[in-house]
C-alpha positions in Angstrom: 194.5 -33.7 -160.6 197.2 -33.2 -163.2 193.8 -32.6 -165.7 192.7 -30.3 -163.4 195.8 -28.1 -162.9 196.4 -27.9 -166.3 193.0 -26.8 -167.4 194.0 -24.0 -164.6 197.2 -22.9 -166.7 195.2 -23.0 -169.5 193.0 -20.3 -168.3 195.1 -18.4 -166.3 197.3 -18.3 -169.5 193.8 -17.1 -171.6 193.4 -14.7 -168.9 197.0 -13.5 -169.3 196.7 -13.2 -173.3 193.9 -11.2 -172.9 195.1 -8.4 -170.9 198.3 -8.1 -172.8 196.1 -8.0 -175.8 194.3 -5.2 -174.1 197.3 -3.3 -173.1 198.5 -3.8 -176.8 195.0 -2.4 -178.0 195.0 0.3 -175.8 199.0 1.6 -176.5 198.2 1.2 -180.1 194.9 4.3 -179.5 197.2 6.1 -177.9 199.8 6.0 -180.5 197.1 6.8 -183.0 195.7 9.8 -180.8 199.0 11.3 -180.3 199.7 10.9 -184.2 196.7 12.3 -184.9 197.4 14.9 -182.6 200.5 15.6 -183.7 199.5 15.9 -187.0 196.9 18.6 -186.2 199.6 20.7 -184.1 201.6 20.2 -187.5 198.9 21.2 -190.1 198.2 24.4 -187.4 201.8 25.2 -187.1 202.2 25.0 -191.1 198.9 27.4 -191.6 199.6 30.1 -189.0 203.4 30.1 -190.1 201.6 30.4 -193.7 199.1 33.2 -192.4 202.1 35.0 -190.8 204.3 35.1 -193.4 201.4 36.1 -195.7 200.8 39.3 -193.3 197.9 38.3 -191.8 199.4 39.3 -188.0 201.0 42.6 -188.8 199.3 45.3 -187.2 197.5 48.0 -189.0 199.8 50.8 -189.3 197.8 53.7 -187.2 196.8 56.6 -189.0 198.5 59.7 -188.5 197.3 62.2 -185.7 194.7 64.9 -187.1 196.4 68.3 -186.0 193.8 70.5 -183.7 193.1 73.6 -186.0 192.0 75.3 -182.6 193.1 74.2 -178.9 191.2 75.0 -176.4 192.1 75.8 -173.1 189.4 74.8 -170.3 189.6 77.7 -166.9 188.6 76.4 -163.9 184.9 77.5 -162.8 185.3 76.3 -159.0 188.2 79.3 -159.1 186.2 81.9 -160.7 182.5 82.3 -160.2 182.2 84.7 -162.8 183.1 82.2 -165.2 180.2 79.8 -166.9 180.8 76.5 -167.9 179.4 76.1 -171.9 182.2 73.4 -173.0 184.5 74.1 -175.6 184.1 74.1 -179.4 185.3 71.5 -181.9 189.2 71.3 -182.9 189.2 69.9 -186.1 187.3 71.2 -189.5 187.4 74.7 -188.5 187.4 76.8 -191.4 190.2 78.9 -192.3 189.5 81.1 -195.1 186.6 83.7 -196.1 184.1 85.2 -193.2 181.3 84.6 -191.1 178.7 86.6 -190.5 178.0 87.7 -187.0 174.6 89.9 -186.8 174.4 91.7 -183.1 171.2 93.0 -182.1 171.7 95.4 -179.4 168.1 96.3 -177.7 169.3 99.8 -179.3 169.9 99.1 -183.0 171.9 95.4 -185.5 175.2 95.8 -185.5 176.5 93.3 -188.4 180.1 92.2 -188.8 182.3 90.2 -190.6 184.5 87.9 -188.9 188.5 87.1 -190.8 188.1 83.4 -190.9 191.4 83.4 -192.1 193.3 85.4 -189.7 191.7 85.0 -187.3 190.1 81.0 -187.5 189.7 80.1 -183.6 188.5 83.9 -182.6 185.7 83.2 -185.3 185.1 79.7 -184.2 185.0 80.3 -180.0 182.1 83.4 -181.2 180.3 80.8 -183.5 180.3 78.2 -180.8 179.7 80.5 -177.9 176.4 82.4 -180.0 175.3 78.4 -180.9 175.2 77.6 -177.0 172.7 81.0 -176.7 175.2 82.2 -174.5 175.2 85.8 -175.8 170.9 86.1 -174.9 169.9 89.3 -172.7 173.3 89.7 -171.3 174.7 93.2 -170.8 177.4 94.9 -171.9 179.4 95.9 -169.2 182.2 98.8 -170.2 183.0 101.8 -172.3 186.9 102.0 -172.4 189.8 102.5 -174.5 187.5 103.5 -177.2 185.9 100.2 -177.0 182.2 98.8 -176.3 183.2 95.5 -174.2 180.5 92.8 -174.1 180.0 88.9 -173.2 180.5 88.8 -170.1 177.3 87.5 -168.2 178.8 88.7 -164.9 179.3 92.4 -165.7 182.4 92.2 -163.5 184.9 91.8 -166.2 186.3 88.7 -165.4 183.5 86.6 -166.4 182.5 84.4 -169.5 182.6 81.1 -171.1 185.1 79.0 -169.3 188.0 78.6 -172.2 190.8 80.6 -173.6 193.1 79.8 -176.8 196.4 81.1 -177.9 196.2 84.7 -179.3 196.1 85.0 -183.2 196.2 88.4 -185.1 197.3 90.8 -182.4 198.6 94.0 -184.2 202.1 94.7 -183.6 202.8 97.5 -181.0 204.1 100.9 -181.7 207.4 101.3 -183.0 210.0 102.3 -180.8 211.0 106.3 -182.0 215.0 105.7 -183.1 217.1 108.2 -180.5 218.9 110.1 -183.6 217.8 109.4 -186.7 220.0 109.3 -189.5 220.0 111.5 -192.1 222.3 110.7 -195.6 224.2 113.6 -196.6 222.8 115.9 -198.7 219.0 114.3 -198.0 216.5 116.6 -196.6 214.7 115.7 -193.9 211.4 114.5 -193.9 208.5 116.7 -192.2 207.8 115.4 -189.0 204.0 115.3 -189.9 205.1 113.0 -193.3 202.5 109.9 -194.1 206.0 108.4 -195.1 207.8 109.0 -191.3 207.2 106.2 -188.8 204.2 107.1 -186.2 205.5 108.2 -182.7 203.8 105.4 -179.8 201.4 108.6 -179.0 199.9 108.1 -181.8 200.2 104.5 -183.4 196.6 103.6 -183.8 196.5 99.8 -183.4 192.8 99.3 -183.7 191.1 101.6 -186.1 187.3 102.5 -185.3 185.1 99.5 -186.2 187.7 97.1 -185.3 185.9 93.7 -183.2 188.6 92.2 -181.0 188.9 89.6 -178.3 191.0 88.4 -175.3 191.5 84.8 -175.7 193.8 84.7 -172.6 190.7 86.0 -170.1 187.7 83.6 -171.7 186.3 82.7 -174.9 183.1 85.0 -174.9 184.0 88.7 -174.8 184.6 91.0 -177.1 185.3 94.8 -177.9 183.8 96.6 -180.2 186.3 99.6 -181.2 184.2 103.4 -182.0 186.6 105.3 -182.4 190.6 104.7 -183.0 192.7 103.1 -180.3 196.4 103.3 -179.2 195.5 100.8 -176.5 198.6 98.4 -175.9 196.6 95.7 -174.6 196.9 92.3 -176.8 193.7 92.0 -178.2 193.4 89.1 -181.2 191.2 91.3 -184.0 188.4 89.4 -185.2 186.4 91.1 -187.6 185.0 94.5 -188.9 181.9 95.9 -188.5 179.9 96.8 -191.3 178.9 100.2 -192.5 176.1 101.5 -190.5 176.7 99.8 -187.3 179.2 102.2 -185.7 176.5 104.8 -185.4 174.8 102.1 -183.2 178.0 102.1 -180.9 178.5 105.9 -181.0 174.8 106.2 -179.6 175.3 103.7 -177.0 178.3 106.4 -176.0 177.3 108.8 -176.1 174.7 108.2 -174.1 177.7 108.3 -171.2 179.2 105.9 -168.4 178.5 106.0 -164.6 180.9 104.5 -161.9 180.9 100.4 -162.2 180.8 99.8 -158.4 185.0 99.4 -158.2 185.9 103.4 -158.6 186.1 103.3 -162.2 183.5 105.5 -164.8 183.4 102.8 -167.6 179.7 101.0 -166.7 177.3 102.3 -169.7 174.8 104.5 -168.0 171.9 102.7 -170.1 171.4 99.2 -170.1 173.2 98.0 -173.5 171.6 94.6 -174.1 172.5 92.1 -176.3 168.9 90.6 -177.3 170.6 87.9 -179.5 173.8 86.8 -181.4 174.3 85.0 -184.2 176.9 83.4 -186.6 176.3 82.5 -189.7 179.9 80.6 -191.2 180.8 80.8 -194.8 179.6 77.8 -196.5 175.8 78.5 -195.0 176.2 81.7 -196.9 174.5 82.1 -200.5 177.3 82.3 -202.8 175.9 85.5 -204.6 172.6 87.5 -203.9 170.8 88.7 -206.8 171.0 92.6 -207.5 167.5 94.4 -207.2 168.8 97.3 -209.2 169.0 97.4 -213.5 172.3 96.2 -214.6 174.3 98.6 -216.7 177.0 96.1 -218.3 175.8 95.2 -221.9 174.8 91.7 -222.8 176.0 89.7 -225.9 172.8 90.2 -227.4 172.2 94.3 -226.3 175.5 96.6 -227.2 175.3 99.1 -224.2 173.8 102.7 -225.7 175.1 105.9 -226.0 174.2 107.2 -222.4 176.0 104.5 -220.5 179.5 105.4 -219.3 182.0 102.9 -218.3 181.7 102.4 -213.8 177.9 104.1 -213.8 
């Protein structure tokens, strides 16, 4: 008996040793995982404290905002039948100097005019974009008025065109207001009232001479006057461009011709249909920088002194 309940301690004890030796071997992983562990959060803590300090987490400073060189005001079609819905054009890299050349051919006659691209950059642009969207094709020109040939406006009613506006640019100033007494220094004589020198009376203040080209960027971005004759009109207009020589007498036919009533009590409607058969824009750098004269040049070369019979400005 006393063999046998020893042998029993024996193994019980065994038994014992063993699962303290596996609780041992077991604590002892887990004190190497969590070292291990621990070591990794440390070598991760030391890089990104590393990569911070180094920069690598500061956000990109954001690049400045590009100014709009044109802003574009979008009208509401849904409010306005007349008005048609082409998008607006492009607000950055709009040029602002030299001219573009916008060719108008009438079903009458070209008119070809130079648009200010520096006075008049956005007025230049909405025409450039407007022509591009072949807006301008077989539409009419609805009124004679103020001196003026008004076009692009698909509706003919006078409130229609491409659905945008912009902020006027390049609106002529309005006539002086005539001072009540004018002073005269003593012992001056007076000016003649007629004098190029004395200020113009409002009767006579031409603000848009004949062959100015003028919009109304408050109403929409596609029509556009096209001045005959000089104007005292006070309307705001933002002046575009010039026509070229030669394409006045285009106009003047096209009035000539006369007006009839335009439906709303008003004789302003062109009494022949004036049609715009197309439009174009062509900007400045799609220009040739110089065209080649056809004509025998009278300055002198290194190589030829200029003769006898050639006069300086023939």
């Amino acid at each position: 008996m006393a063999t046998s309940s020893t042998r029993q301690r024996k193994l019980a004890r065994a038994k014992l040793d063993r699962q303290l030796a596996r609780r041992a071997d077991r604590e002892r992983r887990q004190r190497q995982l969590k070292a291990a562990a621990a070591g990794v959060v440390t070598l991760l803590v030391a890089t990104m404290g590393g990569l911070w300090i180094g920069g690598v987490f500061d956000k990109e400073p954001l690049a400045p905002p590009v100014a709009n060189d044109c802003t574009w005001n979008e009208q509401n079609v849904a409010a306005n039948a007349d008005l048609k819905d082409v998008d607006m054009p492009k607000t950055t890299g709009i040029a602002n100097s030299g001219q573009s050349t916008m060719t108008v051919q009438f079903n009458s006659g070209t008119v070809t005019i130079d648009l200010d691209r520096t006075l008049a950059k956005c007025a230049a642009e909405a025409l450039a974009y407007v022509a591009g969207s072949g807006y301008y094709t077989d539409t009419k020109c609805h009124e004679i008025n103020e001196g003026a040939l008004r076009c692009g406006d698909h509706s003919g009613s006078g409130n229609g065109g491409a659905a945008f506006t912009w902020v006027p640019e390049n609106v002529p100033a309005q006539a002086p207001v005539p001072s009540a007494e004018p002073s005269v220094s003593p012992g001056a004589s007076e000016a003649p009232t007629g004098s190029p020198s004395g200020s113009p009376s409002p009767s006579n203040y031409v603000r848009y001479p004949a062959g100015t080209v003028a919009m109304q960027p408050g109403v929409t971005g596609s029509q556009f006057l096209i001045f005959y004759q000089d104007s005292t009109s006070t309307a705001e207009y933002s002046i575009v461009g010039t026509v070229r020589p030669g394409g006045l007498d285009v106009i003047k036919k096209i009035v000539d011709a006369g007006t009839v009533d335009n439906g709303k009590g008003a004789n302003t409607k062109p009494k022949n249909d004036v049609i715009i058969q197309s439009l174009t824009v062509v900007d400045p750098a799609a220009q040739p920088s110089a065209i080649p004269s056809t004509e025998p040049s009278t300055q002198p070369t290194a190589s030829t002194p200029p003769t006898a019979s050639a006069t300086p400005g023939s």
